[in-house]
DOSE-891309 format. One record per residue (C-alpha): residue number from 1; residue in one letter; chain; x negated, z, y. Coordinates in steps of 0.001 Angstrom, whole numbers. Each point is the difference from the previous one (the first is absolute). Last residue first. Example, Ala and Ser with C-alpha at 12.3 -4.5 7.8 and 13.67 -1.06 7.14 Angstrom:
# DOSE-891309
r nr:2; rest:S; kette:A; x:-13670; z:7140; y:-1060
r nr:1; rest:A; kette:A; x:1370; z:660; y:-3440
This chain:
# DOSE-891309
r nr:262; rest:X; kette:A; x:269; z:4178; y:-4632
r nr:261; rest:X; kette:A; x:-3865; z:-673; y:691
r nr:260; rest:X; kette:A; x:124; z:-70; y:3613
r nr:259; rest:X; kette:A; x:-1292; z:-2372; y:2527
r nr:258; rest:X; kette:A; x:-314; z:1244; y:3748
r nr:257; rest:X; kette:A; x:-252; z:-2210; y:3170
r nr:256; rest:X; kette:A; x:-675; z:1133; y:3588
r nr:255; rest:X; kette:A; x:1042; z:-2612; y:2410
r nr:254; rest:X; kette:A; x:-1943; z:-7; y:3236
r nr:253; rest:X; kette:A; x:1121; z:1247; y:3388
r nr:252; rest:X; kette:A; x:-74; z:-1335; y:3824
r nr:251; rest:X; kette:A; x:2474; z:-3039; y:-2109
r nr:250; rest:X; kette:A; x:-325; z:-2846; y:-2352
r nr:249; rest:X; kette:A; x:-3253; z:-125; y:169
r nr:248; rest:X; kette:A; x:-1980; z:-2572; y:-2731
r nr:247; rest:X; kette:A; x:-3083; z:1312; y:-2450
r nr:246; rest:X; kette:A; x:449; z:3128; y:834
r nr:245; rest:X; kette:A; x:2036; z:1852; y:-3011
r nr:244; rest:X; kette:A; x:-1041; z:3641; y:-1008
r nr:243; rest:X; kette:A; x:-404; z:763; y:-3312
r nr:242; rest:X; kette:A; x:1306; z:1739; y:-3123
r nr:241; rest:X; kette:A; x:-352; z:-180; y:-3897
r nr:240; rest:X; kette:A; x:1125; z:1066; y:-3289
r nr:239; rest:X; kette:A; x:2076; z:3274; y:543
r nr:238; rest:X; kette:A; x:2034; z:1329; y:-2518
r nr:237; rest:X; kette:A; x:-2054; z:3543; y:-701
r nr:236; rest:X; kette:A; x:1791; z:1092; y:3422
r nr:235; rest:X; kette:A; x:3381; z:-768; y:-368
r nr:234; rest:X; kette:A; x:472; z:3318; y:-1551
r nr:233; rest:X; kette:A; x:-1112; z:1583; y:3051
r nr:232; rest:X; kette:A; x:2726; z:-1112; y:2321
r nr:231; rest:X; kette:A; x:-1067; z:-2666; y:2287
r nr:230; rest:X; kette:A; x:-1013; z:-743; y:3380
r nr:229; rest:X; kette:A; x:-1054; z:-4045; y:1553
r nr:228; rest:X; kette:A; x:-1464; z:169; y:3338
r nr:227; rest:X; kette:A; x:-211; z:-1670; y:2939
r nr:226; rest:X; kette:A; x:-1902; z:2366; y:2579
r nr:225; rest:X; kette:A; x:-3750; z:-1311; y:-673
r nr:224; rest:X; kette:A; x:-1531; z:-409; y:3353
r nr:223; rest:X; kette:A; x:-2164; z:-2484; y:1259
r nr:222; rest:X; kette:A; x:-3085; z:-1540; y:2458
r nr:221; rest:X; kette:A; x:-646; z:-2470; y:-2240
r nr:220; rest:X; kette:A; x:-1998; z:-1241; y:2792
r nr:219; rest:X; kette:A; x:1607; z:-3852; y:132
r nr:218; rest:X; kette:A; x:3588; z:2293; y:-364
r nr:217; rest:X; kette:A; x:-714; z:2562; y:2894
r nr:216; rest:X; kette:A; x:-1475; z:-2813; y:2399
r nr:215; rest:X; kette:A; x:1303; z:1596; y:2725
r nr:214; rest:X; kette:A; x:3994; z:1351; y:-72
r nr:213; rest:X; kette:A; x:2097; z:-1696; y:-2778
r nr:212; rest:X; kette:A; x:-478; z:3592; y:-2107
r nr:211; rest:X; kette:A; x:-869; z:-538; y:-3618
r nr:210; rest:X; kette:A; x:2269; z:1140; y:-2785
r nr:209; rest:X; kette:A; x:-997; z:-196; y:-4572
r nr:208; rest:X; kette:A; x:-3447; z:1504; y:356
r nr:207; rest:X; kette:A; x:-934; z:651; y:-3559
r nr:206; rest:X; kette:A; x:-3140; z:-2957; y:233
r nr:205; rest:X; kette:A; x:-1286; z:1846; y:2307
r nr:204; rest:X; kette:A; x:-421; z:3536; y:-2046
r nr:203; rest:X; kette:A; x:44; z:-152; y:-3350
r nr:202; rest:X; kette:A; x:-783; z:3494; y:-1810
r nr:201; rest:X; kette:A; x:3395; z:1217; y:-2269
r nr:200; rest:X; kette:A; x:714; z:-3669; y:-1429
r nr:199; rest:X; kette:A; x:2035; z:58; y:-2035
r nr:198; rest:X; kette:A; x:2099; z:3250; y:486
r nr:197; rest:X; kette:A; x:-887; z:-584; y:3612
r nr:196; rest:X; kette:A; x:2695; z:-2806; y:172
r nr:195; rest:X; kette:A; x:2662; z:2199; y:-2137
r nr:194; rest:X; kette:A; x:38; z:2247; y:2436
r nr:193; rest:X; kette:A; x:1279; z:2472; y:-2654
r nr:192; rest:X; kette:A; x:2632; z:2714; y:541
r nr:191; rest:X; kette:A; x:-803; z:3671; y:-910
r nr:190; rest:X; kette:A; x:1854; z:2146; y:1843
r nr:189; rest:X; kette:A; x:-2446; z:2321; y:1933
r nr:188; rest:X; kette:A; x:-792; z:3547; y:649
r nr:187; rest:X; kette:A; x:1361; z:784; y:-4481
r nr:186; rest:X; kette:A; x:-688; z:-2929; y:-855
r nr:185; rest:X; kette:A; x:-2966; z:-2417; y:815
r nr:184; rest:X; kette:A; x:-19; z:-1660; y:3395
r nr:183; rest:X; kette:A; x:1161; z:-3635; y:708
r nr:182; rest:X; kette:A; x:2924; z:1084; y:2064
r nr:181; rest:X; kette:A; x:-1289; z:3090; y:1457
r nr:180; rest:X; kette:A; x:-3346; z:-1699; y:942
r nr:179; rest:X; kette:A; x:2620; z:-2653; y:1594
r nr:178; rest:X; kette:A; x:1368; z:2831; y:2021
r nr:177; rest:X; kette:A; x:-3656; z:1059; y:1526
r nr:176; rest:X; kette:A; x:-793; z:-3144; y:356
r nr:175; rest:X; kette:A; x:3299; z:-288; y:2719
r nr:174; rest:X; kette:A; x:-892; z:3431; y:1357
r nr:173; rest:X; kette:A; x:-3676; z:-985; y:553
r nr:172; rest:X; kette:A; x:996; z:-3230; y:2188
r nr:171; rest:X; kette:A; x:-950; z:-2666; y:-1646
r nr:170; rest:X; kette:A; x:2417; z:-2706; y:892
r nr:169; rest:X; kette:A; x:1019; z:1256; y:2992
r nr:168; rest:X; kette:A; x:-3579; z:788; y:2207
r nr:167; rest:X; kette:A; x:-1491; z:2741; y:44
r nr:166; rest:X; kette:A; x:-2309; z:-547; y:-3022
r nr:165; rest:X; kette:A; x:-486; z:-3692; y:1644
r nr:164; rest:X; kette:A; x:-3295; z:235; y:1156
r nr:163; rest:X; kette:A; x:-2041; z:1389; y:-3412
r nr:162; rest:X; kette:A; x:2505; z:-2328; y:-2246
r nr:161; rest:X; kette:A; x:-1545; z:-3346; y:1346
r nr:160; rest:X; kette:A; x:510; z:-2235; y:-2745
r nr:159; rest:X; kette:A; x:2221; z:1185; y:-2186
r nr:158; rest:X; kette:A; x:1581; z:1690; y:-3339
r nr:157; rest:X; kette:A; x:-3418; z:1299; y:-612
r nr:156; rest:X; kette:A; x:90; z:2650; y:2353
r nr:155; rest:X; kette:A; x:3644; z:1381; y:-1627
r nr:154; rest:X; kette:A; x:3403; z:-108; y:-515
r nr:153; rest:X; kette:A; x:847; z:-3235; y:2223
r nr:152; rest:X; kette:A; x:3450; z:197; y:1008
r nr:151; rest:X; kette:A; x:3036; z:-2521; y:1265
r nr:150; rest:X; kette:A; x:1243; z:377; y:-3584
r nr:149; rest:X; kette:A; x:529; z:-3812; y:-101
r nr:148; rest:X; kette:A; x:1873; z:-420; y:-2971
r nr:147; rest:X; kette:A; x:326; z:14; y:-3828
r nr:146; rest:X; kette:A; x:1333; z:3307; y:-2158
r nr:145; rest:X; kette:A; x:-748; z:-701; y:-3840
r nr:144; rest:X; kette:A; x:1876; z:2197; y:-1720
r nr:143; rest:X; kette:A; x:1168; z:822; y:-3450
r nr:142; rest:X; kette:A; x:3192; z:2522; y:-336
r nr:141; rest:X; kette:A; x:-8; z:3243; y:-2056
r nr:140; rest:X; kette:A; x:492; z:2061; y:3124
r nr:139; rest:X; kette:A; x:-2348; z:2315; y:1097
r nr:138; rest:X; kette:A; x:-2162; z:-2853; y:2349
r nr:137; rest:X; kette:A; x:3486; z:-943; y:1117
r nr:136; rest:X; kette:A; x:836; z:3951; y:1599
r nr:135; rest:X; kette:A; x:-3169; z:425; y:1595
r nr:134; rest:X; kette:A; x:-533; z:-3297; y:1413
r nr:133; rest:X; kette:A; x:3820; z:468; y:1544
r nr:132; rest:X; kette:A; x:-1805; z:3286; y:1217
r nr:131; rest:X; kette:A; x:-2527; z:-1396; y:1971
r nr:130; rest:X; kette:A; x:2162; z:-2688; y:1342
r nr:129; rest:X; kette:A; x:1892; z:2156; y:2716
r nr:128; rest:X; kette:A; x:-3329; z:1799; y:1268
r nr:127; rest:X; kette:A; x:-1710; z:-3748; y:224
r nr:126; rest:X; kette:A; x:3193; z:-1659; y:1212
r nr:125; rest:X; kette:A; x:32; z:2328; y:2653
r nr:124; rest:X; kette:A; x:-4023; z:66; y:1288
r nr:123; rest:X; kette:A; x:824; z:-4340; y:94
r nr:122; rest:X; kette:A; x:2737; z:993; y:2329
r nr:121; rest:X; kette:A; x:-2177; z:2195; y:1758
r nr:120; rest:X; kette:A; x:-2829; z:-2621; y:406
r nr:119; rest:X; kette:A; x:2557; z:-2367; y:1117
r nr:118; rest:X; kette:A; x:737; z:2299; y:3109
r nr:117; rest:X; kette:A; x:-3392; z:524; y:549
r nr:116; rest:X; kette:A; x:-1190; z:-2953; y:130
r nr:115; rest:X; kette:A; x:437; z:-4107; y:-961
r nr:114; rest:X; kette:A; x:-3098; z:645; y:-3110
r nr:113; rest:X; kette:A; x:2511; z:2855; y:-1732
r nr:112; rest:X; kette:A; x:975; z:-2272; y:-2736
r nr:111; rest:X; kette:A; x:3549; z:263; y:-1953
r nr:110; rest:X; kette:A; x:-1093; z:-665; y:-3236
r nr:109; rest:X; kette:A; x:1110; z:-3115; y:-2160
r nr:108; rest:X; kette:A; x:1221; z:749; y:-3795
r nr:107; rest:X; kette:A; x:294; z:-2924; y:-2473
r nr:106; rest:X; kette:A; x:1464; z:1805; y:-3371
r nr:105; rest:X; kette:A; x:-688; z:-980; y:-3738
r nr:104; rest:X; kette:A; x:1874; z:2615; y:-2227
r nr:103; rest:X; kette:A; x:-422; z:-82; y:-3706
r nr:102; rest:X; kette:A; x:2275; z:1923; y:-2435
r nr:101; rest:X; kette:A; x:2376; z:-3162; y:-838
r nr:100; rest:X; kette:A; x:-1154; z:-2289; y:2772
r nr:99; rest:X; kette:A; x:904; z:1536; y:3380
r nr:98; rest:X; kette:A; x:-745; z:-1696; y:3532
r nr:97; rest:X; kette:A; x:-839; z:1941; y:3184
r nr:96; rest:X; kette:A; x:603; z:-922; y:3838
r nr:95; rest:X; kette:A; x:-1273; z:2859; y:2441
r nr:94; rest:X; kette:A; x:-1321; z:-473; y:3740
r nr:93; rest:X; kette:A; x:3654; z:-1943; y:992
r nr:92; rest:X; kette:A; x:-311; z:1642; y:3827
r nr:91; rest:X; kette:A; x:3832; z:1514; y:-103
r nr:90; rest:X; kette:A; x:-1081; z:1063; y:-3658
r nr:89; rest:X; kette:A; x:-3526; z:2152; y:1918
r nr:88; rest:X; kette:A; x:2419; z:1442; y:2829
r nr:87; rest:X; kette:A; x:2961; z:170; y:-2087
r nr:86; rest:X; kette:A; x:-1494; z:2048; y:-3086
r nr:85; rest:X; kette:A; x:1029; z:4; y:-3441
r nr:84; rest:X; kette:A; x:-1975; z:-2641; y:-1308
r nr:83; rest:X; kette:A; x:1295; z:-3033; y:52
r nr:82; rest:X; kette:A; x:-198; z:-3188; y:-1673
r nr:81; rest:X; kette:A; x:412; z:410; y:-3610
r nr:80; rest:X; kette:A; x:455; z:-2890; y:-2701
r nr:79; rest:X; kette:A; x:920; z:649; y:-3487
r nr:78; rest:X; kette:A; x:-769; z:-1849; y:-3451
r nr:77; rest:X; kette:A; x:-2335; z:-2414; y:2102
r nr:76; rest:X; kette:A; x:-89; z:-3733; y:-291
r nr:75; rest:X; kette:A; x:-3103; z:-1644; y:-879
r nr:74; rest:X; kette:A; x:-2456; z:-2081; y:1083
r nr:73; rest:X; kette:A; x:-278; z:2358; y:2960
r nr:72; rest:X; kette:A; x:239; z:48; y:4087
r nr:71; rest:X; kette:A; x:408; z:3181; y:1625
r nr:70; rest:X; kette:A; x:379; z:250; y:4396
r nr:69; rest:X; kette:A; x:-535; z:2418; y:1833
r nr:68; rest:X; kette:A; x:1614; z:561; y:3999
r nr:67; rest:X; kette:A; x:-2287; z:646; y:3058
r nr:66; rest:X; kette:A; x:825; z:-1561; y:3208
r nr:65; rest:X; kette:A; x:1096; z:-2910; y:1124
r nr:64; rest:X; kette:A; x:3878; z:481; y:398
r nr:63; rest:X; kette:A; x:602; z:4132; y:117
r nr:62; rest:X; kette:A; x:2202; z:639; y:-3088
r nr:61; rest:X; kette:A; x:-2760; z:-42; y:-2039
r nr:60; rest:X; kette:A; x:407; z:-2510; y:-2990
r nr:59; rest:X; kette:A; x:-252; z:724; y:-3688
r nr:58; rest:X; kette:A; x:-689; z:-3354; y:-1254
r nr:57; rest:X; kette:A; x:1252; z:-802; y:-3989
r nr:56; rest:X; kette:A; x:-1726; z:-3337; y:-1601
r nr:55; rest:X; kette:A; x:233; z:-749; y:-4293
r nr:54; rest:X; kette:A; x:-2865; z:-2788; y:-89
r nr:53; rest:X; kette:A; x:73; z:-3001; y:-2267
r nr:52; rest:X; kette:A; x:322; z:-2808; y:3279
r nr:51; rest:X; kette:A; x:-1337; z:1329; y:2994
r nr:50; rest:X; kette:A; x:2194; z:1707; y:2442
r nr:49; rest:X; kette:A; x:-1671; z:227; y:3760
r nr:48; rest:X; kette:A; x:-456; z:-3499; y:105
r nr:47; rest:X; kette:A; x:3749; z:-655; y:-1228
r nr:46; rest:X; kette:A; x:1052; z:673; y:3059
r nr:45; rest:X; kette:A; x:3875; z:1215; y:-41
r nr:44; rest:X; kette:A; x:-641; z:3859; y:-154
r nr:43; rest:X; kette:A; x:-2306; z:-240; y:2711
r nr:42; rest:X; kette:A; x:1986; z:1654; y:3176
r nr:41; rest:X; kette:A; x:2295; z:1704; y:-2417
r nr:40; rest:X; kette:A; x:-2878; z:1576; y:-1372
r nr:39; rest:X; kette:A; x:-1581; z:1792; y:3454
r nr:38; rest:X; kette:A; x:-3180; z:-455; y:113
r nr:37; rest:X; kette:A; x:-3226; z:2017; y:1824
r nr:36; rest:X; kette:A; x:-1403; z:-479; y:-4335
r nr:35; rest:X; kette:A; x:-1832; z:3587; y:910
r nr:34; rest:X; kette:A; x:-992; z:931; y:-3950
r nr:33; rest:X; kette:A; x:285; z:-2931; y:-2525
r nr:32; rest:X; kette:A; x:-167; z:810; y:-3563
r nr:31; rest:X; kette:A; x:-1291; z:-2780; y:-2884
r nr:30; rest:X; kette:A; x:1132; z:486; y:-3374
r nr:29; rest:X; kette:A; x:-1162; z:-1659; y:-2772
r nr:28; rest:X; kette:A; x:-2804; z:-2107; y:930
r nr:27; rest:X; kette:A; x:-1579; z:-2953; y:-1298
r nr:26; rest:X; kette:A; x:-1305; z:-860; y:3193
r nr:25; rest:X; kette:A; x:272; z:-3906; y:445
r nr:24; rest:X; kette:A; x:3351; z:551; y:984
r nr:23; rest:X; kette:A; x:-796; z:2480; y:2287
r nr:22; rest:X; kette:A; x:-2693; z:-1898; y:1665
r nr:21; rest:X; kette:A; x:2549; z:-2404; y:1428
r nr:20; rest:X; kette:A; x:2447; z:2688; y:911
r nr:19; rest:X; kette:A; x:-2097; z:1676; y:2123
r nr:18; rest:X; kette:A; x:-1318; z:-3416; y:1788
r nr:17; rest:X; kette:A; x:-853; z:1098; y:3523
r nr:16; rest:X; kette:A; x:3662; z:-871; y:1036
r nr:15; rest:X; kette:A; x:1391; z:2035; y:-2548
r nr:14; rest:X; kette:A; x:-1520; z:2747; y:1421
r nr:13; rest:X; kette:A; x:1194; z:-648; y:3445
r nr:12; rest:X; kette:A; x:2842; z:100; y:-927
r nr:11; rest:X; kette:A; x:-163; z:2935; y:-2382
r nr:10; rest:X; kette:A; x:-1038; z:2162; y:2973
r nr:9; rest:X; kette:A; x:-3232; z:1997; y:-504
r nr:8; rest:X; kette:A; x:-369; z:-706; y:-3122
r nr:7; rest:X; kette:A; x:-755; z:3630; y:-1724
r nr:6; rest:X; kette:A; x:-677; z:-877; y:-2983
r nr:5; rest:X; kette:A; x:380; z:871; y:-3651
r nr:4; rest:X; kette:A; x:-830; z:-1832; y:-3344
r nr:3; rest:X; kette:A; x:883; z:1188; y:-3473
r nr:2; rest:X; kette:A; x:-974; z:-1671; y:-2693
r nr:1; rest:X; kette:A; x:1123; z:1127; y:-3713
């Protein structure tokens, strides 16, 4: 199984860059879109944005161009769930998740706190709300593998120029601070699996998955790794292979892809 995720930047524009186009020469799965900035009934009638063999569902913000996930998979789901019990992060569309018997694939898009203040508390909500959501699925006897822009890098070697930017949103310590608690060992932690680092627990450059558009930040490699695939532990001893795509840019991130044995 191949799962893909991205955070596109606007499907559009996407699209435009040739998305689709490698997708079909992917071999994938699954591929989950974080920040699509499209509202379905706007595209719902271009077949550009529906390739042939793929089962589609958006989960639009209510806000046109901005946010909103998108899942797109060879197969159709057992269950589909878009929300996640929260106006402020449903009313954005941060959440879409498909279910396949006792496997859950979900494309989740973090608020970022970049804009200021007021986005960096929003972000500082969805972090207390989600925390125990994590909790609760990582007890349950489901499968996950949790896609998205996570809008964090956990530690130094998650990017560039981590000595100048540990006050800045991103990598602020209370944001590492909760992803120690989501990667960390029972009983402090919870025990989820970046699923990236599993693999490959020393890369450094070639793990950056976001760039900023400022400077020459892409030409430098001048990156942070904030997409990120999570999954329950018993996923773990699945995992075959993952890597960064930059061969073509579809978007100021890269697609991470992940191939499990299962």
């Amino acid at each position: 199984m191949r799962i893909v995720t991205l955070n596109c930047n606007g499907i559009r524009s996407a699209a435009r860059k040739g998305l689709f186009a490698w997708l079909a020469r992917q071999n994938a799965d699954i591929l989950c879109l974080q920040e699509t900035k499209a509202q379905h009934a706007d595209i719902q009638h271009d077949p550009a944005f529906f390739p042939a063999g793929w089962f589609v569902r958006f989960r639009d913000a209510l806000k046109k161009g901005y946010a909103g996930t998108a899942i797109y998979a060879r197969r159709a789901p057992d269950a589909i769930i878009d929300t996640l019990g929260h106006p402020e992060f449903d009313d954005e569309g941060r959440y879409l998740e498909f279910r396949y018997g006792q496997l859950s694939v979900v494309s989740l898009y973090l608020p970022s706190g970049s804009a200021g203040p007021e986005r960096q508390a929003s972000k500082d909500r969805f972090l207390d709300f989600f925390l125990p959501k994590l909790r609760e699925w990582h007890a349950s006897r489901r499968d996950y593998v949790i896609c998205g822009d996570w809008n964090i890098a956990h530690r130094p070697i998650d990017l560039k120029n981590w000595r100048s930017n540990q006050k800045n949103s991103g990598f602020l310590p209370h944001e590492r601070a909760w992803l120690d608690i989501v990667f960390g060992a029972p009983p402090q932690g919870i025990g989820w699996v970046d699923a990236y680092r599993a693999l490959h627990p020393d890369h450094e450059g070639e793990a950056y998955t976001w760039w900023s558009n400022r400077g020459q930040a892409w030409a430098k490699n001048v990156g942070w790794r904030i997409d990120y695939q999570v999954i329950t532990p018993g996923l773990e001893p699945t995992l075959k292979a993952a890597s960064v795509y930059k061969a073509e840019r579809f978007s100021d991130h890269a697609p991470l892809i992940i191939d499990y044995d299962r």
